[in-house]
Structure formats: structure tokens, C-alpha cells
PyMOL Python script that loads the backbone (N, CA, C, O; Angstrom):
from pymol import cmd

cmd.read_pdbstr("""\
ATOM      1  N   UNK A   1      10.664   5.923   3.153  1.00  0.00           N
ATOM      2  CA  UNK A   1       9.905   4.873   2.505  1.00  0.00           C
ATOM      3  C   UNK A   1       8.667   4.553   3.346  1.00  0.00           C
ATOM      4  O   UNK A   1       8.565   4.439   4.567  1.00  0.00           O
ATOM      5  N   UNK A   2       7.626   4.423   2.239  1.00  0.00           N
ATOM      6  CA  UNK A   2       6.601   3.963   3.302  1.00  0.00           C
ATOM      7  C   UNK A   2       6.371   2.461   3.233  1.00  0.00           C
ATOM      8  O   UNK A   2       6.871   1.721   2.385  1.00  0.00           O
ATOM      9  N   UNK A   3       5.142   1.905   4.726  1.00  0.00           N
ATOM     10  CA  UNK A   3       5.564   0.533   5.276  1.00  0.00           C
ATOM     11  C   UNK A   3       3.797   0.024   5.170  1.00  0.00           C
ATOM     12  O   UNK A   3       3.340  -1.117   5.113  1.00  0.00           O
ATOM     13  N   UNK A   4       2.998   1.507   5.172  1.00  0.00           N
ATOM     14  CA  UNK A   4       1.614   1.063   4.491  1.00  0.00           C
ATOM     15  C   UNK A   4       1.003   2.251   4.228  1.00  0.00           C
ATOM     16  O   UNK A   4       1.481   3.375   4.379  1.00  0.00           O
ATOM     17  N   UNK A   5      -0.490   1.835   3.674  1.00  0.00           N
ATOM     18  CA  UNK A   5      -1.350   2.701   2.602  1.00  0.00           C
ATOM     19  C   UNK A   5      -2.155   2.006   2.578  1.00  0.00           C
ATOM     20  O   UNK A   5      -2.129   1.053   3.357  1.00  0.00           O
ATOM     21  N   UNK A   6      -3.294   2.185   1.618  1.00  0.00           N
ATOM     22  CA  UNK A   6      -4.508   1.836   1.377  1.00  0.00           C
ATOM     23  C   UNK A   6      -4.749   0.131   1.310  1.00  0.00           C
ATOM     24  O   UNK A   6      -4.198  -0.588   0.477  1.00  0.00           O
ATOM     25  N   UNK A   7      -5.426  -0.214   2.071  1.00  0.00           N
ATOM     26  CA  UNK A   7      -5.940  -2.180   1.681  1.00  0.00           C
ATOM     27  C   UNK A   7      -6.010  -2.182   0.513  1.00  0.00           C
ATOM     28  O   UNK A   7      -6.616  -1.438  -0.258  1.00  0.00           O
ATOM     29  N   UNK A   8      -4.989  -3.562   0.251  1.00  0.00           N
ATOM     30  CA  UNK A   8      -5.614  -4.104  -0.736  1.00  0.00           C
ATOM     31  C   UNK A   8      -5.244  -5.753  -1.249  1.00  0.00           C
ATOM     32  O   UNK A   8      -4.063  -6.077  -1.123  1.00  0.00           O
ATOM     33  N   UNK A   9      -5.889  -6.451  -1.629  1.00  0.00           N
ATOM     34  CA  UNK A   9      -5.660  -8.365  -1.659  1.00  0.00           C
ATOM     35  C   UNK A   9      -4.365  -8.290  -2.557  1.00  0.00           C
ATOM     36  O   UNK A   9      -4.110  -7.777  -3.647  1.00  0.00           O
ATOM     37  N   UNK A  10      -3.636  -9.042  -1.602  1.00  0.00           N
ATOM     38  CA  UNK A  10      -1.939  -9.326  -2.209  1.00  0.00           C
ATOM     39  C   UNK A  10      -2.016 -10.954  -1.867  1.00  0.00           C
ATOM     40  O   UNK A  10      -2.762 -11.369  -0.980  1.00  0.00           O
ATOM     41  N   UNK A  11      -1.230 -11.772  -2.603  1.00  0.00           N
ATOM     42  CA  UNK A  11      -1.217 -13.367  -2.170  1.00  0.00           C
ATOM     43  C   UNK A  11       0.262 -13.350  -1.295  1.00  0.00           C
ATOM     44  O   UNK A  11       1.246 -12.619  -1.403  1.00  0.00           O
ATOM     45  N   UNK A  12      -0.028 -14.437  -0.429  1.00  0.00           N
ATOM     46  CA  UNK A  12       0.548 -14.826   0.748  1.00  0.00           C
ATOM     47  C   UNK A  12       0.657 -16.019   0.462  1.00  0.00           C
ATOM     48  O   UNK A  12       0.073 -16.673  -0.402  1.00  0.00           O
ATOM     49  N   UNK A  13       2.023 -16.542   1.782  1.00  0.00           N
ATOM     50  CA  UNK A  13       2.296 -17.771   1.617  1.00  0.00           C
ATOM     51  C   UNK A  13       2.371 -17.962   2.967  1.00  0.00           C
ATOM     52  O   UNK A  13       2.970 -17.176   3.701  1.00  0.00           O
ATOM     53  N   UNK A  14       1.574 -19.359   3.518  1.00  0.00           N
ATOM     54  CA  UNK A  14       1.774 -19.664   5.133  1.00  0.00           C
ATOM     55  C   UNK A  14       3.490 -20.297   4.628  1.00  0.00           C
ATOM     56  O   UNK A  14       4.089 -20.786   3.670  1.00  0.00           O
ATOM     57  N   UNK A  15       3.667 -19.884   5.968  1.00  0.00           N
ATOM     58  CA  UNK A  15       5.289 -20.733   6.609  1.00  0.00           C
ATOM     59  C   UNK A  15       5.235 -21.425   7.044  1.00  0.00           C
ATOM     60  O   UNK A  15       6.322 -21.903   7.367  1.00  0.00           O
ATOM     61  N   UNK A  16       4.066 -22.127   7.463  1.00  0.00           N
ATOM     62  CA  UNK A  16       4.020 -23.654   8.035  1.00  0.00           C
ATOM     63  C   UNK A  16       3.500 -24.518   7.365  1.00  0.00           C
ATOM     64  O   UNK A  16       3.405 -25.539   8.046  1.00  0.00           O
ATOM     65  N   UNK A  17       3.101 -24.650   6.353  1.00  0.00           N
ATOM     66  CA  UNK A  17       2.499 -25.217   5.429  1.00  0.00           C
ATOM     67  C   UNK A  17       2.445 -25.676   3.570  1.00  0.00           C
ATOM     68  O   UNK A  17       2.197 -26.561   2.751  1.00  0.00           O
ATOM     69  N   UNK A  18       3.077 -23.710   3.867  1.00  0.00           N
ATOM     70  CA  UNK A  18       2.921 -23.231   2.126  1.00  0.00           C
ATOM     71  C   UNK A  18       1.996 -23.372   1.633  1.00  0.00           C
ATOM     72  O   UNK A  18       2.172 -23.786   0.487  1.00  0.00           O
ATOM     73  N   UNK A  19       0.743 -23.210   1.957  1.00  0.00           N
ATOM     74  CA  UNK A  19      -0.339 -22.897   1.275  1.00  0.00           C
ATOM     75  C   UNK A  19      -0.284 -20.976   0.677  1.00  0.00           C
ATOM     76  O   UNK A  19       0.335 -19.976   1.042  1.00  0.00           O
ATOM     77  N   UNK A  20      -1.066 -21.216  -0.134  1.00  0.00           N
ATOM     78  CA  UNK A  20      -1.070 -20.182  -0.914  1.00  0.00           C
ATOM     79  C   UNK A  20      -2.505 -19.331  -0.924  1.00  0.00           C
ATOM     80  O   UNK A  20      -3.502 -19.986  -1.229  1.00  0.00           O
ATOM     81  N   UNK A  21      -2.641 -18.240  -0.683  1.00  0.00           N
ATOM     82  CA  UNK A  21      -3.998 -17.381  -0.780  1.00  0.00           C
ATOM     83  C   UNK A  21      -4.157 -16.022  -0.689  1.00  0.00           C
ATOM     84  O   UNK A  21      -3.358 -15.586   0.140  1.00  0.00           O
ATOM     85  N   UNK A  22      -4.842 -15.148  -1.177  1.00  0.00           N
ATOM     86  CA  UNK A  22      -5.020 -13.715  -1.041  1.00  0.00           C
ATOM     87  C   UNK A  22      -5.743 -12.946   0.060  1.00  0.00           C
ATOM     88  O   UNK A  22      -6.935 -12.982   0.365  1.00  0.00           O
ATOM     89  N   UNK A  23      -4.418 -12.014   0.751  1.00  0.00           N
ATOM     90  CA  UNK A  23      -5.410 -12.029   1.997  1.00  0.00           C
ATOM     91  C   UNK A  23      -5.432 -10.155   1.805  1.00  0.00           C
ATOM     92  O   UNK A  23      -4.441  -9.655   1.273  1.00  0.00           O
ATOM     93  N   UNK A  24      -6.048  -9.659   2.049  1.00  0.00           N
ATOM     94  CA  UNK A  24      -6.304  -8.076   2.146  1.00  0.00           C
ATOM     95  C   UNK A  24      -5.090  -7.431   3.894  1.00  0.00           C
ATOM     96  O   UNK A  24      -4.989  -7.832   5.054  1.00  0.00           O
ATOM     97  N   UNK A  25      -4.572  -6.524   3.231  1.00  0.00           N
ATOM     98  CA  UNK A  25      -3.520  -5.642   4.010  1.00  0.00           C
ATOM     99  C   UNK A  25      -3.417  -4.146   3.305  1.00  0.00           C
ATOM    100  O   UNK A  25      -3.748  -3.643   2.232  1.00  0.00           O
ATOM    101  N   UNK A  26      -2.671  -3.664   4.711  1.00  0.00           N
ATOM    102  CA  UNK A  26      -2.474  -2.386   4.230  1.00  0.00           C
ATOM    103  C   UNK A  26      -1.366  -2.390   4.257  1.00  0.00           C
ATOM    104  O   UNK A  26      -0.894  -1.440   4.881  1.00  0.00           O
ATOM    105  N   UNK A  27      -0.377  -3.354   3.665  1.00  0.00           N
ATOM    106  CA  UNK A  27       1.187  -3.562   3.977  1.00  0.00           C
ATOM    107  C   UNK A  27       1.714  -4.392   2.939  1.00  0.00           C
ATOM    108  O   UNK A  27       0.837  -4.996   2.320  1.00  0.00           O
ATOM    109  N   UNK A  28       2.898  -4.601   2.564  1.00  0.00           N
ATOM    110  CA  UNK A  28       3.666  -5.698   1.749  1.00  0.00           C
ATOM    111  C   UNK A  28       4.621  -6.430   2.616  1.00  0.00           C
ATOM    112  O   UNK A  28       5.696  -6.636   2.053  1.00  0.00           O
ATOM    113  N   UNK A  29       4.522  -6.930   3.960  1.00  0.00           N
ATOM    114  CA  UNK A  29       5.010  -7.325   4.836  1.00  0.00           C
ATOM    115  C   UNK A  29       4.660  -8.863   5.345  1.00  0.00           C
ATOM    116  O   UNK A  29       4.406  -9.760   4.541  1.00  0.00           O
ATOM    117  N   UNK A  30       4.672  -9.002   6.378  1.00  0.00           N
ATOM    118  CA  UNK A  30       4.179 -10.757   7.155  1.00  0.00           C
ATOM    119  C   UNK A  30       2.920 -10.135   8.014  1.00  0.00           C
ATOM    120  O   UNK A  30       2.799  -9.024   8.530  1.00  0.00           O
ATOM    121  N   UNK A  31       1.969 -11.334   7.974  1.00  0.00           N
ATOM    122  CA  UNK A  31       1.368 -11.080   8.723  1.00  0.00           C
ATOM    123  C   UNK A  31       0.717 -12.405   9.462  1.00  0.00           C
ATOM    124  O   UNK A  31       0.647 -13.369   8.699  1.00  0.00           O
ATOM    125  N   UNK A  32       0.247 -12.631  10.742  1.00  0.00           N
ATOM    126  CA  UNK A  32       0.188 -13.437  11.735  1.00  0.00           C
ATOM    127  C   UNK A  32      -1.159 -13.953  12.089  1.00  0.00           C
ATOM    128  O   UNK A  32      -1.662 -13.377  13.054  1.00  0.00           O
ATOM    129  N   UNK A  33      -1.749 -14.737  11.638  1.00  0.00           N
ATOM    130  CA  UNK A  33      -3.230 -15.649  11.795  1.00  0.00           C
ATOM    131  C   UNK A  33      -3.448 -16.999  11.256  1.00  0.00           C
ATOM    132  O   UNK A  33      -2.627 -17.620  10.580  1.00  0.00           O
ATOM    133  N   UNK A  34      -4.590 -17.398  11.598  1.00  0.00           N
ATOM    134  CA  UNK A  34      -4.664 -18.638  11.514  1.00  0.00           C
ATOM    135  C   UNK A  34      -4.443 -18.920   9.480  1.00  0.00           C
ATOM    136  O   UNK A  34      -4.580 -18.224   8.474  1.00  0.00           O
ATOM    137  N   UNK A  35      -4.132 -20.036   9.729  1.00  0.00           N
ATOM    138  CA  UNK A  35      -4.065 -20.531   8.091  1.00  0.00           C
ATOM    139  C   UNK A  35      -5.142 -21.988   7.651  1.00  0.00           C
ATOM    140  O   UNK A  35      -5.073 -23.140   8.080  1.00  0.00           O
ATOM    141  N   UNK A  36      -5.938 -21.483   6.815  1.00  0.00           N
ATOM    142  CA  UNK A  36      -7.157 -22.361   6.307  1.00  0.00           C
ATOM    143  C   UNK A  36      -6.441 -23.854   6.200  1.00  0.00           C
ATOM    144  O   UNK A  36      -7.177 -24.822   6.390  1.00  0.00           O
ATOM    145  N   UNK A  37      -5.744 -23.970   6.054  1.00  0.00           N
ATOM    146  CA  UNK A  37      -4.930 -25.609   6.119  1.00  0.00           C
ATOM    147  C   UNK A  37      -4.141 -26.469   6.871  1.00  0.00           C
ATOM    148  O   UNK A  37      -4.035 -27.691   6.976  1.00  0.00           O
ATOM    149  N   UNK A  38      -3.511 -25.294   7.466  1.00  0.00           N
ATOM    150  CA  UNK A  38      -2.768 -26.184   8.939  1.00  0.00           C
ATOM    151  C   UNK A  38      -3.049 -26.101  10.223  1.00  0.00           C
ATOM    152  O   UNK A  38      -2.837 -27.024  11.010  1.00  0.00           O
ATOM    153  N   UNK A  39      -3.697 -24.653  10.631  1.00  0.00           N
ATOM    154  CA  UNK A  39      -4.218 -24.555  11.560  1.00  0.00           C
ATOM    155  C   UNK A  39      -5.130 -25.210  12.334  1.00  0.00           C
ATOM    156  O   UNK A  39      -4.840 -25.284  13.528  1.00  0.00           O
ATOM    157  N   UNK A  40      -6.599 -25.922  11.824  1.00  0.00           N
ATOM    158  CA  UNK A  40      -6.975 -26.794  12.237  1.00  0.00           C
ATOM    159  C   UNK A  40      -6.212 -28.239  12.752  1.00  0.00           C
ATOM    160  O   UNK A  40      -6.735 -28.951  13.609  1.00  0.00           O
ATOM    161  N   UNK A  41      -5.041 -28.536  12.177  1.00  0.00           N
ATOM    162  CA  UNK A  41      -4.222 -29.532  12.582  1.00  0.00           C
ATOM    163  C   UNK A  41      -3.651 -29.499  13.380  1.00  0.00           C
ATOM    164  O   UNK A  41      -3.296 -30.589  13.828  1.00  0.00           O
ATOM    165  N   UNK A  42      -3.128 -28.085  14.170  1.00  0.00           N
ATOM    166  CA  UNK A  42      -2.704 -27.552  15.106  1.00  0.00           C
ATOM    167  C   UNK A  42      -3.091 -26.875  16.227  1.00  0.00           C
ATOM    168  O   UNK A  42      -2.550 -25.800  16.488  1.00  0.00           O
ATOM    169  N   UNK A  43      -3.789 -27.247  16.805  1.00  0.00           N
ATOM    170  CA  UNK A  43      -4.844 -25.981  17.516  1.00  0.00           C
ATOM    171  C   UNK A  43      -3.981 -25.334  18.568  1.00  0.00           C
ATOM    172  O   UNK A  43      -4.353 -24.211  18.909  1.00  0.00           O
ATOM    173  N   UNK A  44      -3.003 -25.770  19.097  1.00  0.00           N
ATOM    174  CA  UNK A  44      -1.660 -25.187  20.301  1.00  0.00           C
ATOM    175  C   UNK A  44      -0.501 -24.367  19.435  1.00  0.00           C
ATOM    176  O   UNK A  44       0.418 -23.730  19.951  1.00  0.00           O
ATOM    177  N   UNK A  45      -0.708 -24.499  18.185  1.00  0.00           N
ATOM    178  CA  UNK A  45       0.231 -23.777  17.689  1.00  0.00           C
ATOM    179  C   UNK A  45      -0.759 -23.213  16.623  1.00  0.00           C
ATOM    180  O   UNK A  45      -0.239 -23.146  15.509  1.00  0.00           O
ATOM    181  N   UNK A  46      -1.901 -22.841  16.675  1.00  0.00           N
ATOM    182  CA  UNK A  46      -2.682 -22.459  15.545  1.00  0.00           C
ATOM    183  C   UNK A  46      -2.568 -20.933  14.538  1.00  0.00           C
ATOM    184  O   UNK A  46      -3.252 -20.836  13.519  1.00  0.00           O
ATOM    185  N   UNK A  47      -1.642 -19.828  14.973  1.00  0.00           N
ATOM    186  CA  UNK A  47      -1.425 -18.777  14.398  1.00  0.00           C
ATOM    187  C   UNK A  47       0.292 -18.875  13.567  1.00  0.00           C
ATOM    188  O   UNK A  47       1.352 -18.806  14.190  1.00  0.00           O
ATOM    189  N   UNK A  48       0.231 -18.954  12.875  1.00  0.00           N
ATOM    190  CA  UNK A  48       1.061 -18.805  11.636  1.00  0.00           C
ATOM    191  C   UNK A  48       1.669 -17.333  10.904  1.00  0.00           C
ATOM    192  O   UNK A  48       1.091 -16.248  10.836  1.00  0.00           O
ATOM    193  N   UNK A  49       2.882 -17.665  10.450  1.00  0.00           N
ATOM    194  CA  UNK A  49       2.813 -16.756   9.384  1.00  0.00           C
ATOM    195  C   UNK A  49       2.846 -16.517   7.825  1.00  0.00           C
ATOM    196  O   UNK A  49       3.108 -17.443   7.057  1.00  0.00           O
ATOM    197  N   UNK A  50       2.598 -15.374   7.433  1.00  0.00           N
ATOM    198  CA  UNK A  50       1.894 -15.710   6.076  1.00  0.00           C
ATOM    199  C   UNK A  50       3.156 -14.485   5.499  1.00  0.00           C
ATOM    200  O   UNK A  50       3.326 -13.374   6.003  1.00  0.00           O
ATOM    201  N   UNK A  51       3.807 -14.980   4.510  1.00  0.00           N
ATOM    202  CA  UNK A  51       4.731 -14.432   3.903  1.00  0.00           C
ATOM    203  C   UNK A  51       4.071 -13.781   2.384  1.00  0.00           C
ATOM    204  O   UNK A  51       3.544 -14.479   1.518  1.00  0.00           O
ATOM    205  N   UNK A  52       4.247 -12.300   2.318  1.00  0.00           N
ATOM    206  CA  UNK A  52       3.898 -11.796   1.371  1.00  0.00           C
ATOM    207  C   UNK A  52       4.490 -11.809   0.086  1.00  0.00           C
ATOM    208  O   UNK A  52       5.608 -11.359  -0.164  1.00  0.00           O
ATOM    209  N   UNK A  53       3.667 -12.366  -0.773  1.00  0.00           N
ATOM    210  CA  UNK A  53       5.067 -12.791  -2.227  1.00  0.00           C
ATOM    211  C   UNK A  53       4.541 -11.532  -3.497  1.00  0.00           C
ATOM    212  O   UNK A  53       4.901 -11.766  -4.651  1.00  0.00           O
ATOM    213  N   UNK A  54       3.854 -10.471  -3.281  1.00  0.00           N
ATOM    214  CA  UNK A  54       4.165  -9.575  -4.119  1.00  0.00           C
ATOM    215  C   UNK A  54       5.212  -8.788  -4.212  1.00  0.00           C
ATOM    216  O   UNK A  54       5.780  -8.726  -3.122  1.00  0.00           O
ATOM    217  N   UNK A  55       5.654  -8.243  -4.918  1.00  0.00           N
ATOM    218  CA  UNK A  55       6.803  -7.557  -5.108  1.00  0.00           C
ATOM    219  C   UNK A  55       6.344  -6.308  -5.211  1.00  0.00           C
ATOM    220  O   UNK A  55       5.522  -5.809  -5.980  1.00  0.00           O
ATOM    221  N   UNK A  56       7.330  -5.624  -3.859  1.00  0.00           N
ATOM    222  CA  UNK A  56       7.239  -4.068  -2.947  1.00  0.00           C
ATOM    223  C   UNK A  56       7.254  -3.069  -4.609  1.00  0.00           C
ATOM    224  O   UNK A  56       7.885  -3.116  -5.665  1.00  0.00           O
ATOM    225  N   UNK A  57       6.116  -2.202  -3.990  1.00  0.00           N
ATOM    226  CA  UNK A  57       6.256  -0.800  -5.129  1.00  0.00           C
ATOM    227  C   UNK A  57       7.471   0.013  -4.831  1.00  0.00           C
ATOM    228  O   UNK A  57       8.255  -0.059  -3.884  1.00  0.00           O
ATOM    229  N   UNK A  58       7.436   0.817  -5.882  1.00  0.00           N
ATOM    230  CA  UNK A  58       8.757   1.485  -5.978  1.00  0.00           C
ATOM    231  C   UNK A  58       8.010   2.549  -4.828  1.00  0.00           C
ATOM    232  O   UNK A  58       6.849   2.920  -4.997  1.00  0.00           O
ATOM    233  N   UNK A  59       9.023   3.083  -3.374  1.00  0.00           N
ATOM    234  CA  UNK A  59       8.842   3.938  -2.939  1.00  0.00           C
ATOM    235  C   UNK A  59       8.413   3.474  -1.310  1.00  0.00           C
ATOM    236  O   UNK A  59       8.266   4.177  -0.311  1.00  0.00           O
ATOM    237  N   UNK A  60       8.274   1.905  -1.511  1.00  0.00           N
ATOM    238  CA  UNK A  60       7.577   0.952  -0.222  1.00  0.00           C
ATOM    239  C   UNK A  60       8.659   0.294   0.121  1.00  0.00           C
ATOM    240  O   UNK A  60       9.511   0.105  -0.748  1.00  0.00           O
ATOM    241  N   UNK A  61       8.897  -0.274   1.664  1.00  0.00           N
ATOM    242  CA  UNK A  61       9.630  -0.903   2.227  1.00  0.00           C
ATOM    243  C   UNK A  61       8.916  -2.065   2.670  1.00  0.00           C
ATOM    244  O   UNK A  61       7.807  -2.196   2.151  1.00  0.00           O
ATOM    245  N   UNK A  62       9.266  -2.948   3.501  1.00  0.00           N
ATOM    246  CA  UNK A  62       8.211  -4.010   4.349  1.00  0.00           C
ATOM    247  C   UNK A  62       8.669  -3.467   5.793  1.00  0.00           C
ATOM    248  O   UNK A  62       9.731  -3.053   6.257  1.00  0.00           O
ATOM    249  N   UNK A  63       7.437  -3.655   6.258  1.00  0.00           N
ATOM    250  CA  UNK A  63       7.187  -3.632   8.002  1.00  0.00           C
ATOM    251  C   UNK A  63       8.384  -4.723   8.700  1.00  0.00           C
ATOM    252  O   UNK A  63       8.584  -5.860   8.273  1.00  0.00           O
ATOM    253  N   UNK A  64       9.129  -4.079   9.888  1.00  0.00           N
ATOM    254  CA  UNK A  64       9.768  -5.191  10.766  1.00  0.00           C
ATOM    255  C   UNK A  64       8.806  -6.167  10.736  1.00  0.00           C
ATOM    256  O   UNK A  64       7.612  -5.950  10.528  1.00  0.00           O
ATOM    257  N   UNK A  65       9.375  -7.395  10.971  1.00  0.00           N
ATOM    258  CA  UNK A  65       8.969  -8.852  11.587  1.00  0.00           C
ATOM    259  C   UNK A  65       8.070  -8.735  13.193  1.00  0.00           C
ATOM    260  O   UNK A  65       8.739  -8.203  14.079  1.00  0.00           O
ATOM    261  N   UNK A  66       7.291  -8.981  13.412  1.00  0.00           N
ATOM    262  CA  UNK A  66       6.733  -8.904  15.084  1.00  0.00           C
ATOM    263  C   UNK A  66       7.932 -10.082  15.774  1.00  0.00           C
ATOM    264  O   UNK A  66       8.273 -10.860  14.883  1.00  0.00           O
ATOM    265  N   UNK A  67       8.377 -10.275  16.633  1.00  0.00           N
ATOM    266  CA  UNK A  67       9.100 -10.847  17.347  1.00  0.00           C
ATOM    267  C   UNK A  67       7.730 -11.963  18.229  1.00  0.00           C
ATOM    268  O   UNK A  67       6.939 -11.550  19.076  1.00  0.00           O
ATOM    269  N   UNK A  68       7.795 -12.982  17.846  1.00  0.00           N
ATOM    270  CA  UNK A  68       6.616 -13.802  18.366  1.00  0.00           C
ATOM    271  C   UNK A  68       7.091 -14.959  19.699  1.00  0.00           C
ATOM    272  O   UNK A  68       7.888 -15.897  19.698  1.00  0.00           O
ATOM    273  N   UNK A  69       6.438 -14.541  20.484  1.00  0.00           N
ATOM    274  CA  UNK A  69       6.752 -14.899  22.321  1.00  0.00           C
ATOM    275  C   UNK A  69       5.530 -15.916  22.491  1.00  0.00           C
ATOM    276  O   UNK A  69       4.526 -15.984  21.783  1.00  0.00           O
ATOM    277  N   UNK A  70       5.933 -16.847  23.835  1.00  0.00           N
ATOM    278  CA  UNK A  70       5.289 -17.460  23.985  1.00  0.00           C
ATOM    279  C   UNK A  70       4.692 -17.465  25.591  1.00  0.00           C
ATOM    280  O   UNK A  70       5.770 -17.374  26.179  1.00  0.00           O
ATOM    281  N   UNK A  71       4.017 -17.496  26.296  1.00  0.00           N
ATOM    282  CA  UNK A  71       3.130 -17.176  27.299  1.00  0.00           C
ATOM    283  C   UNK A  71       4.690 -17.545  28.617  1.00  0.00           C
ATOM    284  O   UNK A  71       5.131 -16.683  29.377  1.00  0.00           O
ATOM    285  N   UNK A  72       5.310 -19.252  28.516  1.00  0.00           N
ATOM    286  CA  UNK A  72       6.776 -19.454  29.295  1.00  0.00           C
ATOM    287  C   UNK A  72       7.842 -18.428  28.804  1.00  0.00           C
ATOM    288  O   UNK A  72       8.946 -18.509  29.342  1.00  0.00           O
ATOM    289  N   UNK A  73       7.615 -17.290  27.665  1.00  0.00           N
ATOM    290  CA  UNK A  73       8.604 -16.857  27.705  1.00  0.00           C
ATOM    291  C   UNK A  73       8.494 -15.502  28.345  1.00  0.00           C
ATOM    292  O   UNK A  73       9.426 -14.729  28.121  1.00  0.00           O
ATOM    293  N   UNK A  74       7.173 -14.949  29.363  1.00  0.00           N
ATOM    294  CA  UNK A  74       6.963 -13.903  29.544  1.00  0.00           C
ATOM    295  C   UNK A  74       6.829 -13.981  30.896  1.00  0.00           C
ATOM    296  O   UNK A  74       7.048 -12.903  31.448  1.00  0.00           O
ATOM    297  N   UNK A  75       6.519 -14.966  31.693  1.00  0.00           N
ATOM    298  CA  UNK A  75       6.298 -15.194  33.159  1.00  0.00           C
ATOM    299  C   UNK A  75       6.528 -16.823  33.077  1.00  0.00           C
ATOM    300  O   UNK A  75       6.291 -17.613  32.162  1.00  0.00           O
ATOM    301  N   UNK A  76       7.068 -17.011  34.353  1.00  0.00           N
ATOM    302  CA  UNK A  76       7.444 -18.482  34.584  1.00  0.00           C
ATOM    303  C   UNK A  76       6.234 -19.038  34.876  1.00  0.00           C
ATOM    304  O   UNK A  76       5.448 -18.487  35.647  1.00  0.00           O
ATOM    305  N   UNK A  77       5.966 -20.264  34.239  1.00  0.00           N
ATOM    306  CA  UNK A  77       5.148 -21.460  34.787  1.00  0.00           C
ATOM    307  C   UNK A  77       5.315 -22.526  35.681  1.00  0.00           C
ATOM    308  O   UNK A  77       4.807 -23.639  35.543  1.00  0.00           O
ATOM    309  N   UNK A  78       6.134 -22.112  36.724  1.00  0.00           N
ATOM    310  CA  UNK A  78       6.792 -23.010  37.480  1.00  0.00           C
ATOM    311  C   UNK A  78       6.439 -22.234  38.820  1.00  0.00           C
ATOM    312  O   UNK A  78       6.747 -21.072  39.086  1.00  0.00           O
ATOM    313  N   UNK A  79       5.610 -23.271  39.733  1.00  0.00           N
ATOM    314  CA  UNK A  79       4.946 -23.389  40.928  1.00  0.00           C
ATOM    315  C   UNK A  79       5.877 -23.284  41.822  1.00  0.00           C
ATOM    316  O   UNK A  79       5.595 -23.350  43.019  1.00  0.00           O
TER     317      UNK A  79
END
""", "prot")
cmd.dss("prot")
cmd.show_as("cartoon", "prot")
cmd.util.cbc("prot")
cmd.orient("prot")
């Protein structure tokens, strides 16, 4: 099965918000950036994810999830 192919505008849904909008990919998967509505409200947590709500072609899978880390979870911040 394939996981991408050619760009093209599919609508998305942020997960922090649920706003709704069409963003261009070469995937039917999640994908990770700022979101026109919550992000500004957030600037320490400003990258989001955006859940793809088209429904996979016959012959397509979705991409794993990225596993999303945070700067304390990669080296200690402790002096």
C-alpha cells in the first residue's frame, strides 16, 4: 500500500481546536504546523496537529503518527 503520491488540497482538522481547512499534502495522514486559530493563542505550544478527514483511496494507507518530543524530554534541563 502506498503512504504518498502526488500533492494535492485535502481538508484537515486541527486537534487542538477543531478548526477546519484545506491544506495541500502528498499524504492522507496527520500533519504538524501551526493552526490559523489557536496557534496565535499559544505561542509555547504553537504547532498542532491537523487530522486528515478525507477518506483513504482504494490502494492507500496513512503514514505512522510522528511521535512528538519535547526539548525536557531529550536532554535534561536541570543545572
Amino acid at each position: 500500500m502506498k503512504t504518498t503520491g502526488k500533492q494535492s488540497s485535502k481538508l484537515y482538522r486541527c486537534q487542538g481546536c477543531g478548526h477546519e481547512s484545506h491544506n495541500t499534502t502528498n499524504h492522507y495522514g496527520k500533519f504538524y504546523d501551526r493552526c490559523r486559530k489557536c496557534s496565535p493563542k499559544s505561542p509555547m505550544d504553537a504547532i498542532k496537529v491537523h487530522e486528515c478527514l478525507e477518506p483513504l483511496p482504494a490502494g492507500w494507507a496513512r503514514p505512522e503518527d510522528w511521535k512528538i518530543v519535547k526539548l525536557g524530554d531529550l536532554v535534561s534541563t536541570d543545572t
